[in-house]
N, C-alpha and C positions, 0 to 999 in steps of 0.2 A: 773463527770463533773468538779469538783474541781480540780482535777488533770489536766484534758485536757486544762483546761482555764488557771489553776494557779490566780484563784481567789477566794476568801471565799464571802459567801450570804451576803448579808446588814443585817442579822436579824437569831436568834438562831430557828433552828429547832425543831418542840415540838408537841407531838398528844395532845396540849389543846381541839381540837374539837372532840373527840373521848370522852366524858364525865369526870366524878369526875374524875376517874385513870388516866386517861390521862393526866391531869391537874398534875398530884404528883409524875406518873412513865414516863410521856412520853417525857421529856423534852432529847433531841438529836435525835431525832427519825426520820426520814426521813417517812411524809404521800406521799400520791399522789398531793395532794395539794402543799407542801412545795416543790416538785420536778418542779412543774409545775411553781412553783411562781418564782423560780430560776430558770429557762428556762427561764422565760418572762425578767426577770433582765440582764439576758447573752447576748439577745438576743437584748435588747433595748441598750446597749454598743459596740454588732459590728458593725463595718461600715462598710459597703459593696462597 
């Protein structure tokens, strides 16, 4: 999506919700959540 838009997310990608490891190893990590939150971001900036 980065690519196609030529935009980067307002906020760093990371599995903090995914427990302690998450929190220490998950930081770039694309969840299903973080794709979804960036959709909703893309999506509140086209105009139609």
């Amino acid at each position: 999506m980065k690519v196609a838009c030529d935009q980067d997310p307002s906020f760093n990608p990371s599995a903090h919700d995914y427990g302690k490891l998450g929190k220490f190893l998950g930081r770039g990590i694309w969840t299903p959540n973080e794709i979804l939150r960036y959709a909703r971001e893309l999506s509140d900036q086209t105009k139609w």
